[in-house]
Structure formats: C-alpha cells, structure tokens
Backbone and ligand atoms as CSV (ligand in chain L), in Angstrom:
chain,resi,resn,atom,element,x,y,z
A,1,UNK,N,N,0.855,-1.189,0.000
A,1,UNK,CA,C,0.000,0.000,0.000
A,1,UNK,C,C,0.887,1.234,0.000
A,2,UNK,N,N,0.203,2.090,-0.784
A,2,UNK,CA,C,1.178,3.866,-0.436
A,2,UNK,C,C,0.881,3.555,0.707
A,3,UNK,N,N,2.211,4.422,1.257
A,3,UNK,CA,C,2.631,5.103,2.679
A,3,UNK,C,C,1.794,6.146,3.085
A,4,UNK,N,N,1.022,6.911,1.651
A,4,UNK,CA,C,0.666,8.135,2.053
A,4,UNK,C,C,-0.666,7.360,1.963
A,5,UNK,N,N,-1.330,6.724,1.572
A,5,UNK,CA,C,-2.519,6.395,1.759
A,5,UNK,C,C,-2.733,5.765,3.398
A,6,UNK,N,N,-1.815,4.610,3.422
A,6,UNK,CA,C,-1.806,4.018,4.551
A,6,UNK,C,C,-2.016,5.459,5.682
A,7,UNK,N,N,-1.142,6.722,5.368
A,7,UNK,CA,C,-1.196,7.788,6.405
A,7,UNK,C,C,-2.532,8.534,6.406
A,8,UNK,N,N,-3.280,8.086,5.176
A,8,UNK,CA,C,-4.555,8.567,4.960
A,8,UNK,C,C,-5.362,8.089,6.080
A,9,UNK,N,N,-5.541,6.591,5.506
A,9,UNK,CA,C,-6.236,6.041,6.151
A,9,UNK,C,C,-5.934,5.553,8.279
A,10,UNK,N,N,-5.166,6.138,8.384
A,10,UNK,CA,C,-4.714,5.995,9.859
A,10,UNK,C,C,-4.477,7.554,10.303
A,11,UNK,N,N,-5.553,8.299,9.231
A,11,UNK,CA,C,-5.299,10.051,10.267
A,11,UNK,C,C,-6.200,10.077,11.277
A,12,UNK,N,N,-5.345,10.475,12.712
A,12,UNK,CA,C,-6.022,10.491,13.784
A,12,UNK,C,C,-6.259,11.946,14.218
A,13,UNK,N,N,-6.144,13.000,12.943
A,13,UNK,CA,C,-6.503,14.102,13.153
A,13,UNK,C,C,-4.978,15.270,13.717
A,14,UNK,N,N,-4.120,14.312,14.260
A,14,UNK,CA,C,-3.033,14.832,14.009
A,14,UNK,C,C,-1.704,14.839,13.386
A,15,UNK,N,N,-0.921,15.658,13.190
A,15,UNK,CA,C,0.604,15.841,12.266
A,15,UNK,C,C,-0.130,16.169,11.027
A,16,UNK,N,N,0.499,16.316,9.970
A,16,UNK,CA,C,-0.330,16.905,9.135
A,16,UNK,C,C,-1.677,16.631,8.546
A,17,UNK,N,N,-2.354,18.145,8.136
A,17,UNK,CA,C,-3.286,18.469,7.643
A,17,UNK,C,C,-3.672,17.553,6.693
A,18,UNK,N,N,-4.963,16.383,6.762
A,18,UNK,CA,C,-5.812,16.396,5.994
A,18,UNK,C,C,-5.459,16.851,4.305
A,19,UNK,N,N,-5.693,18.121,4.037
A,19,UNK,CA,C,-5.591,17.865,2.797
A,19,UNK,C,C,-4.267,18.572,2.141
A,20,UNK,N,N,-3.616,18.525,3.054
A,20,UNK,CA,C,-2.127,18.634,2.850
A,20,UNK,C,C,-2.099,16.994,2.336
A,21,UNK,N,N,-2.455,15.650,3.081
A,21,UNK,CA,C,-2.099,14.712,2.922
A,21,UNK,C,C,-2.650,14.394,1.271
A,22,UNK,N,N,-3.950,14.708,1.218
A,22,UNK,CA,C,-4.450,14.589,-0.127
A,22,UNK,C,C,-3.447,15.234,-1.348
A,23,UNK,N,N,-3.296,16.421,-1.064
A,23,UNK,CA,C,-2.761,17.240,-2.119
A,23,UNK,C,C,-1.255,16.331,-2.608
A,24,UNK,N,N,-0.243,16.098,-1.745
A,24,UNK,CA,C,0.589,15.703,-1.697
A,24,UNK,C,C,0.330,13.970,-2.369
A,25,UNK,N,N,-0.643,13.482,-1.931
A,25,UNK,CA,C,-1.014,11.894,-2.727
A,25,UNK,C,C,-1.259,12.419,-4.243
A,26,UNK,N,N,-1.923,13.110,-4.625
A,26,UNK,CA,C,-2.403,13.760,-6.059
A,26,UNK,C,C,-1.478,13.895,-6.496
A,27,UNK,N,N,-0.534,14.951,-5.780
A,27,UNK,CA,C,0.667,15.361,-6.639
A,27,UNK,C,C,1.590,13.761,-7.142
A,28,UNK,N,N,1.752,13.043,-6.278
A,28,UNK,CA,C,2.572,12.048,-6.457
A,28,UNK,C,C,1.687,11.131,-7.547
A,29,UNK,N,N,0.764,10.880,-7.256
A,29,UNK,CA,C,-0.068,10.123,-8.673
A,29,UNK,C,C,0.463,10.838,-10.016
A,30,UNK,N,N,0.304,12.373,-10.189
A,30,UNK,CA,C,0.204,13.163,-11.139
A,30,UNK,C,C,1.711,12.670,-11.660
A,31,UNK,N,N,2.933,12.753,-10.658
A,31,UNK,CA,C,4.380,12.565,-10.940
A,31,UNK,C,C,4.424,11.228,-11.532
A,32,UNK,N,N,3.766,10.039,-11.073
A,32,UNK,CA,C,3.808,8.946,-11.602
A,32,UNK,C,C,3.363,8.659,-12.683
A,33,UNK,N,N,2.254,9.328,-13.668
A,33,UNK,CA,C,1.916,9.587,-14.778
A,33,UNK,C,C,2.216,10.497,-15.452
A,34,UNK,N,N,3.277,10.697,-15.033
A,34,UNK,CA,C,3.858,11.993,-15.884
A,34,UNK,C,C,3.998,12.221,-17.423
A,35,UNK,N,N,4.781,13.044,-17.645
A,35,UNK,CA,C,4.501,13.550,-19.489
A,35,UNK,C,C,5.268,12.269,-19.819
A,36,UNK,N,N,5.473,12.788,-21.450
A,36,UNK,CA,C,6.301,11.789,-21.934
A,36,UNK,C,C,7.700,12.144,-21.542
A,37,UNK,N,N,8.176,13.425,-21.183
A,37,UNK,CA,C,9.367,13.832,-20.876
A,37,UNK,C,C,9.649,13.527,-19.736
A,38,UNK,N,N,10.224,12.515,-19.161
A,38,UNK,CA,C,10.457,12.159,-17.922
A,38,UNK,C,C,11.327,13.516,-17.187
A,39,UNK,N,N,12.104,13.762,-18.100
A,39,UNK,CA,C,13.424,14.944,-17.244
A,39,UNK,C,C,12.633,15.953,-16.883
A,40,UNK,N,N,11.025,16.466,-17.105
A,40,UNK,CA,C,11.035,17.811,-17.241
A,40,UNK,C,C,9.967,17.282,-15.817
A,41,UNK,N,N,10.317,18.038,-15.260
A,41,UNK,CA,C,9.255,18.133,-13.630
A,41,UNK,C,C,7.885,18.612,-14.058
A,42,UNK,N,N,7.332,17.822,-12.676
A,42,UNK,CA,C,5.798,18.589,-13.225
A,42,UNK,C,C,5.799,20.213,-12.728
A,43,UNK,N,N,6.579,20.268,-12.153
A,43,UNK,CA,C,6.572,22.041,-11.928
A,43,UNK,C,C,6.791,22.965,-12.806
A,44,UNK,N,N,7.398,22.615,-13.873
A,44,UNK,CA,C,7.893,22.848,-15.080
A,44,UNK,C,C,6.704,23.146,-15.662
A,45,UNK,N,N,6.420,21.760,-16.021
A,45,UNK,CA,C,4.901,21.918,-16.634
A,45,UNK,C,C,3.678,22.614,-15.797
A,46,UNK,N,N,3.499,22.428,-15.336
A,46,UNK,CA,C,2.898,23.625,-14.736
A,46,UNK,C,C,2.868,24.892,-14.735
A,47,UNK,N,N,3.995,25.361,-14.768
A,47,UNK,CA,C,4.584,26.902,-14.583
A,47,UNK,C,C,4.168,27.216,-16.310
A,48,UNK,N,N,4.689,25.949,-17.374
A,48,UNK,CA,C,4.518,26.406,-18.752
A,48,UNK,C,C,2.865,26.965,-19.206
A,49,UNK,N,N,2.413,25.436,-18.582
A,49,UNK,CA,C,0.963,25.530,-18.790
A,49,UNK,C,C,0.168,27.002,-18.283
A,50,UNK,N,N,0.681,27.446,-17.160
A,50,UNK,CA,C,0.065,28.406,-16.527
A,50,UNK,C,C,0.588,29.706,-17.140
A,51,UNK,N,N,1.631,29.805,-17.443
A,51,UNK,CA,C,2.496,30.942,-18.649
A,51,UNK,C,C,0.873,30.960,-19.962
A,52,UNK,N,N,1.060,29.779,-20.463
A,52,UNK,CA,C,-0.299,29.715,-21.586
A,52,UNK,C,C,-1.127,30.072,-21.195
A,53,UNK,N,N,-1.854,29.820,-20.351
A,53,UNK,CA,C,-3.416,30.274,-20.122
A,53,UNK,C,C,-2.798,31.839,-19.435
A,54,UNK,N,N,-2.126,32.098,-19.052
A,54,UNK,CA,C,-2.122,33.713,-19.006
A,54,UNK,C,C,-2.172,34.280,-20.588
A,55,UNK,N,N,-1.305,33.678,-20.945
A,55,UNK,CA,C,-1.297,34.509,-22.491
A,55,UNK,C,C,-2.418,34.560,-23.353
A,56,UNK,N,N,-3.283,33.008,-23.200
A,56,UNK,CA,C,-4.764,32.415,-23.961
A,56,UNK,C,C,-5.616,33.625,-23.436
A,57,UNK,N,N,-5.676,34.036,-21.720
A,57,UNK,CA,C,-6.593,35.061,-21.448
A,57,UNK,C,C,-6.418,36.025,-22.288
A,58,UNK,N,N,-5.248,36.879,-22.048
A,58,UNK,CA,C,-4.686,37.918,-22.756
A,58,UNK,C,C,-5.439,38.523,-24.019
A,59,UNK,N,N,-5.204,37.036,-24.477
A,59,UNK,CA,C,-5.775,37.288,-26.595
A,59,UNK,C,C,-7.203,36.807,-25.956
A,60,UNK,N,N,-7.935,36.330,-25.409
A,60,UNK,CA,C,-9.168,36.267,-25.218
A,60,UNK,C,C,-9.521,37.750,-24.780
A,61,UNK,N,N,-9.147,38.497,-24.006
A,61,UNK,CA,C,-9.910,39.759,-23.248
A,61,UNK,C,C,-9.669,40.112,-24.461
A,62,UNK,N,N,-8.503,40.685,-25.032
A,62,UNK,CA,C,-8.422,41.751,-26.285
A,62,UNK,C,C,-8.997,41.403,-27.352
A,63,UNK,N,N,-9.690,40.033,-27.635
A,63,UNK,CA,C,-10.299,39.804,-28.927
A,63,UNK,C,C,-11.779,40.244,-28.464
A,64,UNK,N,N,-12.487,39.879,-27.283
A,64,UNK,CA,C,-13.721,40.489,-26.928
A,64,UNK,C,C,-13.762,41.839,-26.968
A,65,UNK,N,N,-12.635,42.690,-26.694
A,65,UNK,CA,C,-12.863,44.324,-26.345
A,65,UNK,C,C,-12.927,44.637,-28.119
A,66,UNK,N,N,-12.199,43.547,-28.946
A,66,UNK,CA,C,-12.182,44.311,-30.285
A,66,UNK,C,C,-13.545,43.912,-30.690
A,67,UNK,N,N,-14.285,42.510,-30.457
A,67,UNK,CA,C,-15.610,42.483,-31.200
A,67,UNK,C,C,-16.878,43.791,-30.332
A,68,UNK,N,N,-16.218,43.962,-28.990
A,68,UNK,CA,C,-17.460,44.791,-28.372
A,68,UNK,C,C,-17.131,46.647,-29.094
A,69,UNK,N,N,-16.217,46.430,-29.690
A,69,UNK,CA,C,-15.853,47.866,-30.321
A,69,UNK,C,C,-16.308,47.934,-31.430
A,70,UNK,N,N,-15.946,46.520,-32.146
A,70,UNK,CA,C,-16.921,46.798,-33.844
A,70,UNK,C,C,-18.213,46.258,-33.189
A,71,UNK,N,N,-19.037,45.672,-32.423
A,71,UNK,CA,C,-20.588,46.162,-32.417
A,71,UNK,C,C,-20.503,46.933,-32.337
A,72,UNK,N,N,-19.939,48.244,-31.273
A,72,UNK,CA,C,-20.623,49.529,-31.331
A,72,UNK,C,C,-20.529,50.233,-32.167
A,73,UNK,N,N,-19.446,50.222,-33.341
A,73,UNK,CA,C,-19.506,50.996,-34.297
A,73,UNK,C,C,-20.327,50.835,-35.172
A,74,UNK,N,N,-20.725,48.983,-34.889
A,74,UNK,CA,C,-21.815,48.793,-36.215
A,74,UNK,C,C,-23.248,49.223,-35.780
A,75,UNK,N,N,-23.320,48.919,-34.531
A,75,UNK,CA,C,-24.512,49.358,-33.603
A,75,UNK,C,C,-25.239,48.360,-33.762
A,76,UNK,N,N,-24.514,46.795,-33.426
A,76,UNK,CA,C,-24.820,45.524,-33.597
A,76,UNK,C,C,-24.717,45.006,-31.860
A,77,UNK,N,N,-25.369,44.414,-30.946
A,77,UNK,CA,C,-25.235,43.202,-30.056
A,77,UNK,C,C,-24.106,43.444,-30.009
A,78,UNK,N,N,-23.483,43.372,-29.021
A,78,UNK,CA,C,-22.045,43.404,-28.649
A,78,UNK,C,C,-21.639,41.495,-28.165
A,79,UNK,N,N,-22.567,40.887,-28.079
A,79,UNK,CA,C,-22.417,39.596,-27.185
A,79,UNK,C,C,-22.669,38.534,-28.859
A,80,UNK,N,N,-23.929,38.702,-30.310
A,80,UNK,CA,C,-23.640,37.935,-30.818
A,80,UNK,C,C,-24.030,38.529,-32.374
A,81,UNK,N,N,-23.873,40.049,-32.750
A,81,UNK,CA,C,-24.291,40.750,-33.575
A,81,UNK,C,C,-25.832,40.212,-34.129
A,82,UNK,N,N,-26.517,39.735,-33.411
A,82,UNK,CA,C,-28.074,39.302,-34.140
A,82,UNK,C,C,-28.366,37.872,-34.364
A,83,UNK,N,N,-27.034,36.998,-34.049
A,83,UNK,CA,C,-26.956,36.007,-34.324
A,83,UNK,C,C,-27.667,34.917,-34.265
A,84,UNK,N,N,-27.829,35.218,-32.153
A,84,UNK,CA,C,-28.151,34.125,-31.566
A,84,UNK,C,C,-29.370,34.275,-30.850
A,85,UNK,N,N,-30.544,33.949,-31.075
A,85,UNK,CA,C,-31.955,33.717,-30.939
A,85,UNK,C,C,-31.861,33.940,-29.137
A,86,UNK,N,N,-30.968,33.322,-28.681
A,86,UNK,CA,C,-30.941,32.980,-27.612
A,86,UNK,C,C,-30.683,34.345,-26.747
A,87,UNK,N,N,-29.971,34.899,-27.554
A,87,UNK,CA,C,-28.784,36.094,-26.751
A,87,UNK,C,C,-29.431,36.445,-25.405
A,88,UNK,N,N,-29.296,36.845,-24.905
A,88,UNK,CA,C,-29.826,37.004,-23.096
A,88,UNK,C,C,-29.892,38.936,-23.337
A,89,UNK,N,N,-28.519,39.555,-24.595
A,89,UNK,CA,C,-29.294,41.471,-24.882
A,89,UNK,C,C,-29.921,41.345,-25.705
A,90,UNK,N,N,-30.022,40.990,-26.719
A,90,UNK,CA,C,-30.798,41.073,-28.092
A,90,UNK,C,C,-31.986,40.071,-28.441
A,91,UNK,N,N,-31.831,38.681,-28.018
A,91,UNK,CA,C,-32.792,37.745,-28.418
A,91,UNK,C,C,-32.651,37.252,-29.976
A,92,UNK,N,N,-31.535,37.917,-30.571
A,92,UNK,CA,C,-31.679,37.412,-31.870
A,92,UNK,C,C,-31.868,39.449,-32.752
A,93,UNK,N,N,-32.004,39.838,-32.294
A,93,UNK,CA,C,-32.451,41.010,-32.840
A,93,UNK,C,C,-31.157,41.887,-32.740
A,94,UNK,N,N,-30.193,41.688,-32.561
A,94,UNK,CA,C,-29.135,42.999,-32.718
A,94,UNK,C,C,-28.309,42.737,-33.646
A,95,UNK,N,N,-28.770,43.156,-34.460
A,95,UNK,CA,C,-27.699,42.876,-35.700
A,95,UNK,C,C,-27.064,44.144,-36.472
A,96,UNK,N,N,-26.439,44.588,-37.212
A,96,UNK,CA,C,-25.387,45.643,-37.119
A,96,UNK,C,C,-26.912,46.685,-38.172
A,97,UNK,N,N,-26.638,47.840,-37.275
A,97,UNK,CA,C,-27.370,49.039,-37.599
A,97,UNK,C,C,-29.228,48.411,-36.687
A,98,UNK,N,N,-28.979,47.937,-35.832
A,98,UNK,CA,C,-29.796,47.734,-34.744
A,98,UNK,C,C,-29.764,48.521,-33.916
A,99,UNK,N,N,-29.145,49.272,-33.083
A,99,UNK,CA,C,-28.703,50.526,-32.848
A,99,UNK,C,C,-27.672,51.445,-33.766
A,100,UNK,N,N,-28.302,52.146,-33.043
A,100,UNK,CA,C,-27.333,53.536,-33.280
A,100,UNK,C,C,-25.716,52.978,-33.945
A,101,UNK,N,N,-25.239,53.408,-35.108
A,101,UNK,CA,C,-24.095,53.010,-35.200
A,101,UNK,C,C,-23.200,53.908,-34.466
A,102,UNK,N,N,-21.689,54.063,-34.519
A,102,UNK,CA,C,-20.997,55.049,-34.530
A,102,UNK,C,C,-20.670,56.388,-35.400
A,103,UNK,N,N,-20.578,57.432,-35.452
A,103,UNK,CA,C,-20.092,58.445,-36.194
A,103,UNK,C,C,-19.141,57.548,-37.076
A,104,UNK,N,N,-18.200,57.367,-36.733
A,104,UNK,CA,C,-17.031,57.065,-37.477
A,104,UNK,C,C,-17.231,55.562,-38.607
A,105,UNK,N,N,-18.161,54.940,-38.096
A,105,UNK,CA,C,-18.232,53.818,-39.000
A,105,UNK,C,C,-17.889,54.382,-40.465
A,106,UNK,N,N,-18.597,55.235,-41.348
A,106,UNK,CA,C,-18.276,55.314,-42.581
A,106,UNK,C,C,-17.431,55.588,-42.828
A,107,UNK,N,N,-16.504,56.101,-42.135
A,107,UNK,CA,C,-14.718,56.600,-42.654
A,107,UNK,C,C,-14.139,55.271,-42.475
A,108,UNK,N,N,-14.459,54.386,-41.557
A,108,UNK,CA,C,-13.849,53.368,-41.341
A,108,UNK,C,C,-14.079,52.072,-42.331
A,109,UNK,N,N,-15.439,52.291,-43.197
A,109,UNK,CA,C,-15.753,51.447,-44.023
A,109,UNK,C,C,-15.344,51.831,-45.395
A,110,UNK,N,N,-15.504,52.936,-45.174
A,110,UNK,CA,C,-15.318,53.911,-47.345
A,110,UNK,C,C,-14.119,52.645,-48.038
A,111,UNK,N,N,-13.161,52.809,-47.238
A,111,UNK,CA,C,-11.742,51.809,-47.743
A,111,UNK,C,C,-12.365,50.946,-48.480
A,112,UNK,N,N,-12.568,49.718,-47.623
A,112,UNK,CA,C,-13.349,48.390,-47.624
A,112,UNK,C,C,-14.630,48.276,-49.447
A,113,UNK,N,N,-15.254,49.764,-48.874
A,113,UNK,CA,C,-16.750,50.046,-49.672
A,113,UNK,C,C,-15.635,49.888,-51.316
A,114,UNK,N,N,-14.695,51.120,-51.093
A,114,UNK,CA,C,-14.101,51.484,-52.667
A,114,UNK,C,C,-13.597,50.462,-53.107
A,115,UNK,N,N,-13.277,49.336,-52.991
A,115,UNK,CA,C,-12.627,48.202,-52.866
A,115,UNK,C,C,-13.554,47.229,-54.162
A,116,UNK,N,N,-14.705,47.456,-53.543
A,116,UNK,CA,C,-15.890,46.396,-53.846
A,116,UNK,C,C,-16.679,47.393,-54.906
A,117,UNK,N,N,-15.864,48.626,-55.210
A,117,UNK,CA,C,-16.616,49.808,-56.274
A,117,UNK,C,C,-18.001,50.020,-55.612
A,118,UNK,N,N,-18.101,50.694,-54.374
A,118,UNK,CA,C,-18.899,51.374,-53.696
A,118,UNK,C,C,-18.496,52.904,-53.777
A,119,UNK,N,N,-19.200,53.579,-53.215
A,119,UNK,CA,C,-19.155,54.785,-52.621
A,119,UNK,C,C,-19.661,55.298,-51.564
A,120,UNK,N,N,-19.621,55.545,-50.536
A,120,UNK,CA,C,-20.601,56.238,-49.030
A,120,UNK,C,C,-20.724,57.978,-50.044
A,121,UNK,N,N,-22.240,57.954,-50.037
A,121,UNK,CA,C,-22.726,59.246,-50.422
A,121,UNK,C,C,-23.476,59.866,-49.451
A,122,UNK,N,N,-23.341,60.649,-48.481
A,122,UNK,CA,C,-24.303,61.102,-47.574
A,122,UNK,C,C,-25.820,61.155,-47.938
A,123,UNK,N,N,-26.548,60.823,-47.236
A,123,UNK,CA,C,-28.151,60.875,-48.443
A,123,UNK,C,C,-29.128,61.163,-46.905
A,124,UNK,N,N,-30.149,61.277,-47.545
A,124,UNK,CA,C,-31.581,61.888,-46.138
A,124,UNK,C,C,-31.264,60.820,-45.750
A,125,UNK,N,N,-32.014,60.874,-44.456
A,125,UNK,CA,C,-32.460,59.689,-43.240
A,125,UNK,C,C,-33.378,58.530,-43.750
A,126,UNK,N,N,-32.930,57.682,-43.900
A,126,UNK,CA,C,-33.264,56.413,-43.945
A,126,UNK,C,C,-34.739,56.176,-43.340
A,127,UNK,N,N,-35.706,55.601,-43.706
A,127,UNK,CA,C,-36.857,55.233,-42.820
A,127,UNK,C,C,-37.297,53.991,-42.975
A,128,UNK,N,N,-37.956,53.868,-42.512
A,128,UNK,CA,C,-38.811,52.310,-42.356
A,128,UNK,C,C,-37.666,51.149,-41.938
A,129,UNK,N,N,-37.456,49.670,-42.675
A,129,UNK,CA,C,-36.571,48.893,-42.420
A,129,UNK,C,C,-35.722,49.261,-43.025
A,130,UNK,N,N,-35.014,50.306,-42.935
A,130,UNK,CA,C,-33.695,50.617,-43.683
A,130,UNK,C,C,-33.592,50.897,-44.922
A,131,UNK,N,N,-34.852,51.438,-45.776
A,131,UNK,CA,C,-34.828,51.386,-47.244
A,131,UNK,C,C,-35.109,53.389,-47.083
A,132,UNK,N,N,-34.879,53.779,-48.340
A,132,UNK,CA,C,-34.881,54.656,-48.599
A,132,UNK,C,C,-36.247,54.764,-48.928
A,133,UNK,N,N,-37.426,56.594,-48.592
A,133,UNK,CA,C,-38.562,56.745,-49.339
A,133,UNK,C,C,-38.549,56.837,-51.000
A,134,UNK,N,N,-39.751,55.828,-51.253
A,134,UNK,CA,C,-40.045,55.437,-52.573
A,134,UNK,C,C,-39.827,57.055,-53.142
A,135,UNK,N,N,-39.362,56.959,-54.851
A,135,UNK,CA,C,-39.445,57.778,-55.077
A,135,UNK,C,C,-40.703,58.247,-55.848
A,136,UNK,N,N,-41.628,59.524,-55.804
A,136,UNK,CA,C,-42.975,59.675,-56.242
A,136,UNK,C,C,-43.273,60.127,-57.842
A,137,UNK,N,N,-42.128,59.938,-58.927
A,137,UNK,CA,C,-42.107,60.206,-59.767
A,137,UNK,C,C,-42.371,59.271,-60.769
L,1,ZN,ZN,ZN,-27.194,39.466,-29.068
C-alpha cells in the first residue's frame, strides 16, 4: 500500500493536515503519470501551462474588447451581432445598424466600400426597415 494512503487512512486528526495529505497523494499520482518527458518536472509543466493560459486570457480579453468595439460601431449586439436567438441582450435582434451606429463607422468602411466599387454618399435619413422613401415620380 502507499505510505501516504496508509497515512490517509490511519489520520487520527493529528501531524499533518488532511488535505495537505491529499494534495501531496495527487501530486505524487500526477508525478507517476507523468509527461512523456520524464526529465522535465511537473513544476515545469505547470509553470509552462500556466504561462499559456495567461497569455490564452490575454488574446481572449483583447479579442472580446475588439468584437465589443466593432458592435458599437456597427450598432450591432455586442455579445452575438443578431446572431443568436438565444442572446440574453438582443434575443436574436441585434444585428449591425440595430442601434445607433458610430459616427465614425463610414470613414472606417469607405476603404473596404471602394474596394468592392462602392461609394458612401451622404443621403436623407433612412426610414422604415432601412430602405430609402419610394421615389414619387
Ligand atoms: Zn445578441
């Protein structure tokens, strides 16, 4: 039998902590199944792994702050631009020019627009679902 189990199972509440004893059995399981790299400690790995998920957050926060920046410019759902039926802000309904866009969207699009042989022409206010009034001629 482990020693440390055997110490498990014979804790009389004193010398060490309970789940000091656990932690320390885990760790040693974990060491005994270790990587394929025998030389490299699990502390190693650990420290690497935990280096990654700092960095994974990193590009996770800054990729959300960039999609919650182009909704607002599009004036789309910030959580799934209209996507998702489900959404808990929109329900399915925020999709870009659902709100208010930003000022700046069209300077930021013209590029993109001329590209595809567009043009942004300033024109009256838009009404109804986004179509322009019929013309009466
Ligand atoms: Zn949404």
């Amino acid at each position: 039998m482990d020693p440390m189990i055997a110490q498990l199972l014979t804790h009389n509440g004193t010398g060490p902590d309970l789940n000091q004893l656990l932690l320390q059995l885990l760790q040693n399981r974990l060491e005994q199944q270790a990587p394929d790299n025998p030389d490299q400690p699990l502390e190693r790995s650990i420290g690497r792994l935990r280096r990654k998920n700092r960095l994974l957050r990193r590009r996770l926060l800054a990729a959300n702050r960039f999609v919650e920046g182009l909704a607002r410019l599009m004036g789309a759902c910030p959580r799934c631009f209209g996507q998702d039926d489900d959404c808990p802000l929109c329900h399915g309904g925020g999709a870009p020019g659902s709100r208010q866009p930003a000022t700046e969207l069209a300077a930021w699009m013209q590029p993109a627009l001329e590209r595809l042989g567009y043009r942004l022409v300033p024109g009256e206010q838009l009404t109804g679902a986004g179509r322009a009034p019929e013309s009466s001629n």
